[in-house]
N, C-alpha and C positions, 0 to 999 in steps of 0.2 A: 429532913429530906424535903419539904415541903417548901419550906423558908429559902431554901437553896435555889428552889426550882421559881418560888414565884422571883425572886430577886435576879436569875436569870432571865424571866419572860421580860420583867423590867427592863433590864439590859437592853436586852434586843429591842422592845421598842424606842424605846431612846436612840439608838442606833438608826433603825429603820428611816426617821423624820426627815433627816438632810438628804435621804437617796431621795426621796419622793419628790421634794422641792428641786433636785438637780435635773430628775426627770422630767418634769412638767417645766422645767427654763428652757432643758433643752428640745421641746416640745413646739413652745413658743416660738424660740429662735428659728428655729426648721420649717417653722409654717411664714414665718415672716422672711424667710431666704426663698422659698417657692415662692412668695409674691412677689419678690424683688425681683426675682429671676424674671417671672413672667410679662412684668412688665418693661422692665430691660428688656428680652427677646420682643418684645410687640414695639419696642421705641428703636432698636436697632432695624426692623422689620419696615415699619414703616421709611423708616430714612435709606432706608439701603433699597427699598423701591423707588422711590421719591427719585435718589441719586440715580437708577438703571433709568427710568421715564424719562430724566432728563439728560442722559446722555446717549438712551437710543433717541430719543425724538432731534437729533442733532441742532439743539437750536440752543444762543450762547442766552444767559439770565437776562439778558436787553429785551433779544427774540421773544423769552416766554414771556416779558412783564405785556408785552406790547400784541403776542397771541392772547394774552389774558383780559384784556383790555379790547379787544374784539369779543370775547368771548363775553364778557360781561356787557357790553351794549347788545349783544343778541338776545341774551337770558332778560335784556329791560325793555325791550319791543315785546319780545315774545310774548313775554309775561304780561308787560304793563298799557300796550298797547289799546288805545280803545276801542280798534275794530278787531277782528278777529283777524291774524295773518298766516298764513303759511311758511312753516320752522325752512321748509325745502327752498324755497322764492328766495329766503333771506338767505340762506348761506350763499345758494348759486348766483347772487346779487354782489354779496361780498366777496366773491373768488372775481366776479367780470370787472368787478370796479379794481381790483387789484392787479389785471390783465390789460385794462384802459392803462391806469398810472403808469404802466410800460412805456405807452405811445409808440407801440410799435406794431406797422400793417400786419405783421407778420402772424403775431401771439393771438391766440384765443381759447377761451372756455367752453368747450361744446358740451351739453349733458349727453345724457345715454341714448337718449332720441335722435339728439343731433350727432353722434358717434357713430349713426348708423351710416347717413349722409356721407361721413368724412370716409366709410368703409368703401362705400360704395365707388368714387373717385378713385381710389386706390385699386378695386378691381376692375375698372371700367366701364362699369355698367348702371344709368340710371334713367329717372325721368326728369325731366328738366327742359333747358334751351340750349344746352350745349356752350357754355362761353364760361373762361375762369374769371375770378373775379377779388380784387383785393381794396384790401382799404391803406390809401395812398393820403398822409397831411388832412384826415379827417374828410375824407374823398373814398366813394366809393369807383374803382377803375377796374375797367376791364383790361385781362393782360392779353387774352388772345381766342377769339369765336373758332369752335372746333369744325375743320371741314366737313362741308358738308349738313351741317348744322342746322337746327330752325334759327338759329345766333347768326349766324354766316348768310344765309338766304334771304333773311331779313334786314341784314346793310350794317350788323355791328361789325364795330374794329377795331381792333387793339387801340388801349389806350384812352378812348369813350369814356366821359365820366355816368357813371350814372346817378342821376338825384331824386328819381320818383318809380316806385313803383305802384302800378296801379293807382296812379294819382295823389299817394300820401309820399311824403319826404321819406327819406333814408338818412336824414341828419343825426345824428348823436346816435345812431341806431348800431348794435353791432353786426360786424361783419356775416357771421351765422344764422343771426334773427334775417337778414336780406338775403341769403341764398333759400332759407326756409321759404318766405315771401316769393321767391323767383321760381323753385318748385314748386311742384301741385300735381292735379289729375293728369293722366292722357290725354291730349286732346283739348284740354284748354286752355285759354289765352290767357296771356300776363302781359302786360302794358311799360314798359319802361321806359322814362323819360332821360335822354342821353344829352350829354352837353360835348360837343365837340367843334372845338375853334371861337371858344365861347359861345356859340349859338346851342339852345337847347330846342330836342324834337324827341315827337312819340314816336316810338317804334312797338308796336301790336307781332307780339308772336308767340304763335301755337306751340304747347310744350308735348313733348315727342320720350317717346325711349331712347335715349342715347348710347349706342354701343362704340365706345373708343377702339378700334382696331389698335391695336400699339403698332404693327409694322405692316407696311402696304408696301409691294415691288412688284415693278414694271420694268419690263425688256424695251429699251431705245436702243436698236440697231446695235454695238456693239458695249454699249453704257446700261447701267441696270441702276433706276431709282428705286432708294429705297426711302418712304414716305413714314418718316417716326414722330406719331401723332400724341407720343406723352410715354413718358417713364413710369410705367406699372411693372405688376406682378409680372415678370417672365418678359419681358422689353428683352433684354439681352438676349434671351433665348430663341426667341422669335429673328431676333434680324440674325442671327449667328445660323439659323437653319435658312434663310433666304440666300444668306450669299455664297453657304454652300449649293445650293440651287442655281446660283447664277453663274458661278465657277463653272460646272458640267454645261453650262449653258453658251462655255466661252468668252464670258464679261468680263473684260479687263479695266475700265472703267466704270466705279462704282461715287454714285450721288446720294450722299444721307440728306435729305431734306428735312431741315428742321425748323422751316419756316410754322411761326403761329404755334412751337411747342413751349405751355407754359411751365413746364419740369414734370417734377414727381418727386419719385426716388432716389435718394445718390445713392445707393447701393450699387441698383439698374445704372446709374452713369457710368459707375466703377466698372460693372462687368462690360458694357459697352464697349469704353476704352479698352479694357482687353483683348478684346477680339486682335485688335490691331496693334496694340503696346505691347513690348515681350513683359516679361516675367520680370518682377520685384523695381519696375521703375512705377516712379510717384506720377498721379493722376490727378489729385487735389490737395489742397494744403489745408486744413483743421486750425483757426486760430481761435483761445479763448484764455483773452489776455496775455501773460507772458509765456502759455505753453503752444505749443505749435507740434500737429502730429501731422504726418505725413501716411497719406493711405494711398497703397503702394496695388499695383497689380498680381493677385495671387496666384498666376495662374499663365502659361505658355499662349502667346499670341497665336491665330485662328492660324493653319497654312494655306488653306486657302487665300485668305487674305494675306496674304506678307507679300505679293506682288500685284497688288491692285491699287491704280492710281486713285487716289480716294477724295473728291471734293465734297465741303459741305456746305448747304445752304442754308441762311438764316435772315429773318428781318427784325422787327421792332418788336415783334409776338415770341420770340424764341428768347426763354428766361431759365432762369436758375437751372438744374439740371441742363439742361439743352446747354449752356452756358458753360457748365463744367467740363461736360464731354467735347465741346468744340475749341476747350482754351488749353485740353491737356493734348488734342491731337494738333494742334497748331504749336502748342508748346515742342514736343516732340518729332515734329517735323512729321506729321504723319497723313495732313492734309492739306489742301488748300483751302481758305475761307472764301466764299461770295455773297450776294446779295448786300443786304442793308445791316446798318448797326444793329445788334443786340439791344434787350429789354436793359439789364443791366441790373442783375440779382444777387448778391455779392456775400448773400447772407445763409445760414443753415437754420433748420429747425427740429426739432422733437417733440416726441408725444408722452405723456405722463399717464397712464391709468389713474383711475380713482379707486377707492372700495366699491364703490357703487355704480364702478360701469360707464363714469363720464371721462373726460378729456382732458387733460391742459397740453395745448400744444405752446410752444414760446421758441422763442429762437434762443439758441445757446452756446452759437460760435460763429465766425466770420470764414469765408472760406479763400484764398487766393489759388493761382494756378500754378503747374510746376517753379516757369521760371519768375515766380513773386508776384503777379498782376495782382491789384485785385480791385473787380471791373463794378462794384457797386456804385449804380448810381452813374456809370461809365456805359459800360455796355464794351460787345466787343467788335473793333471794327473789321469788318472784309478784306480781306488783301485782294479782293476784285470786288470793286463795286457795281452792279448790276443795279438801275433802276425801276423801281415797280411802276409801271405806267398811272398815267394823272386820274384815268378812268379808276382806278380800281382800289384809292385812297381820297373819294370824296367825298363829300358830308351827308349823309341822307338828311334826304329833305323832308321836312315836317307834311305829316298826311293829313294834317288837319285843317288844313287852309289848299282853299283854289288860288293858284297863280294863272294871273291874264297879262293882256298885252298891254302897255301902258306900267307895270310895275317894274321897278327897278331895286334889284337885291341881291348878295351874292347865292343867293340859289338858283337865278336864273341863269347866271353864269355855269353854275353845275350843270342845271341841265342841259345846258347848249354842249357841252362838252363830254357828259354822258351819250346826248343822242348822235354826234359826230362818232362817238366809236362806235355805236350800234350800226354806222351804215349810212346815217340823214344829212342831207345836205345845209352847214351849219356854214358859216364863210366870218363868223366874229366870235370872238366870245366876250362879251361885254355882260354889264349886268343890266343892260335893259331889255326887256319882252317886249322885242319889235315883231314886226307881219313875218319876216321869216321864219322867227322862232314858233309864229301861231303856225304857220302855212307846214312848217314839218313838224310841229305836233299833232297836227288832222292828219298825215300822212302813216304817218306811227301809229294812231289811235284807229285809222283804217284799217290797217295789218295787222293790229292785234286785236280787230273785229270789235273794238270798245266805242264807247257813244263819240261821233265827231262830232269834236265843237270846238277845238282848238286851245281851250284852257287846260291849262296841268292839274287835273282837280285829282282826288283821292285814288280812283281806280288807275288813271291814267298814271300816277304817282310810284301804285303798290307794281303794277306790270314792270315800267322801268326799274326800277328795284333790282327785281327779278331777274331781267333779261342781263343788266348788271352783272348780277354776283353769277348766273348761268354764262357770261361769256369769261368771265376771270377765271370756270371751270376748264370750260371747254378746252380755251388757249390759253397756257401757261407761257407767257410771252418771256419772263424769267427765268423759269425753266428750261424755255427752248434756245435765250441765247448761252446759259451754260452749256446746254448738250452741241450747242455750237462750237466753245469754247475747248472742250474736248477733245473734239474730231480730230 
């Protein structure tokens, strides 16, 4: 019995040997398949984000070798640099230099500081000198001093270059960094040195809170001007509630003056034209490259307005927007144009947020008017042209130099023809400072209770100025021969 039994236990283990060995293979195997696995799911993981990074970041393998390649000269400054730098200075360095390369007035990098400034324009509301301002062929230019203005009273005008502020250059400088410059406290003075007719001169003016009315109307006898000083927030809404006001008030002829508007919004252009354009006809044409959108008026023309004879006025100050609105109601027979040619803006722009709160505005399409114009660098001309008088388009004269009698230059020509509109008895306008030009500068220097002594020196200088842009106020001599032209 026993012999049986051990000869069985035999058996069985002999039997037993090859499961144990299948076990532990299969063991092995299993442990070497979870590692293959795992790292297959971590190689497919990796590349299938790699692949989503680089097809959300929409950029083609050129873009990222060439993003990368940026990004690695910032990691060898940052890092290797022997002075200590600023990672923030360097990036916002490499976005302006990328916005330069553009070469276009238009584009710019504003950080979150300077995004504040760009808000501020947009609602109307800032401190400053009141005058817009671009950069023109590596030119800082102004496009148009806002009525009323510390910019306007102090003798800027459309088109002024300016090259100095506060006695440093504005050369290679950007466009943002010179508005910051131009900005400041309440109340104090900024110095800007203007070049206009190639002659360069200081102009000293006090900066002010500037509120942009967007729409000013006035009742002239049976005409109602309406004074649209920039395309902001609620522009549309604003003159759409005026000339229902003017309706009850019997106006049958209505004056949008648009003279010295340097734009804004095209949105606000769009509702503008409505007011007066019916429903689903084109306002501006969208071109960027070979697609071309047409943005149409969404909304029933004003009834008030469908029977009012509607002129607009514009000079060399009056750009992009102002341009838009005045080429689709010209386009559509919807007004008549006067004054002087347009600035000639012919171009669009948009704003990019950052993560961090800054800015890239750039331009990013060309705009034409309904019937295909497109006025860039053109401008638009008046189907009536009205002449701005001589007085009220010439050069301010440098304050930093006395002019006497015996000097010959064209600024004594200016003021010979300045003080002829003030009222003084001028009988040449030459550019010599002979005895009459002394004998009614003592006369003028009497009147305005200032020291007589017969030379044009600084005070005598800053008054005429003054009395200048105060009579261009008073009497709108453009103005008045339109509401003539109406009658």
């Amino acid at each position: 019995m026993t012999e049986p039994q051990d000869t069985h236990t035999e058996d069985s283990t002999e039997k037993s040997q090859p499961a144990t060995k299948y076990l532990q293979f299969k063991r092995r195997k299993f442990i070497w398949l979870v590692i293959a696995t795992i790292i297959l799911t971590a190689l497919i993981t990796v590349f299938a984000t790699i692949s989503i990074s680089n097809f959300m970041s929409g950029l083609t393998s050129e873009q990222r070798k060439d993003v990368a390649k940026i990004e690695q000269a910032y990691k060898t400054i940052d890092n290797e640099y022997y002075k200590d730098v600023k990672s923030k200075e360097l990036s916002d360095a490499a976005i302006n230099g990328m916005v330069k390369q553009l070469d276009d007035p238009y584009s710019e990098y504003m950080t979150k500081q300077q995004t504040k400034a760009f808000n501020e324009d947009v609602s109307g509301d800032f401190v400053g000198i009141g005058a817009e301002m671009q950069k023109k062929n590596d030119q800082i230019q102004i496009t148009s001093p806002m009525k009323d203005s510390p910019a306007e009273k102090a003798g800027i005008q459309p088109k002024d270059i300016v090259t100095k502020v506060n006695g440093k250059s504005v050369k290679g400088k950007p466009l943002d960094a010179i508005v910051k410059q131009v900005r400041g406290k309440k109340g104090s003075e900024v110095t800007l040195t203007i070049k206009r007719n190639g002659e360069e001169q200081d102009i000293s003016i006090k900066r002010n809170t500037i509120h942009v009315k967007s729409v000013e109307y006035e009742k002239h006898g049976n005409s109602g001007v309406f004074k649209i000083n920039k395309f902001q927030d609620s522009t549309a809404g604003e003159l759409k509630s005026a000339i229902i006001k003017a309706r009850k008030q019997g106006i049958d002829n209505i004056v949008l003056d648009l003279r010295n508007n340097p734009g804004g919004l095209l949105n606000e252009a769009v509702k503008m034209a409505n007011i007066f354009i019916d429903k689903n006809k084109t306002v501006v044409q969208l071109e960027k490259g070979e697609h071309k959108e047409q943005v149409k008026t969404p909304n029933d023309s004003l009834k008030e307005a469908k029977d009012m004879n509607v002129a607009i006025l514009v000079n060399g100050g009056s750009a992009s927007a102002s341009e838009v609105f005045a080429g689709a109601m010209k386009a559509h027979d919807k007004a008549k144009i006067y004054g002087s040619k347009t600035f000639g803006k012919g171009i669009v722009q948009t704003t990019h947020e950052l993560d961090d709160g800054s800015i890239l505005k750039y331009t990013d399409m060309k705009w034409l008017t309904p019937d295909d114009k497109y006025i860039h660098g053109k401008g638009i001309k008046p189907d009536v042209k009205i002449d701005t008088p001589e007085y009220q388009s010439l050069n301010v004269i440098p304050n930093n130099k006395t002019y006497v009698e015996g000097d010959e230059t064209s600024h004594v020509k200016t003021i010979k023809i300045g003080l002829k509109a003030l009222g003084y008895s001028i009988n040449n306008e030459s550019k010599t400072y002979d005895n009459e030009l002394t004998e009614a500068i003592k006369k003028f220097q009497k009147d305005q209770k200032l020291t007589v002594n017969g030379n044009f020196d600084k005070e005598t200088n800053n008054k005429f100025t003054e009395m200048l842009v105060n009579k261009a106020n008073e009497k709108d001599t453009v103005l008045d021969e339109l509401l003539d032209k109406l009658k």
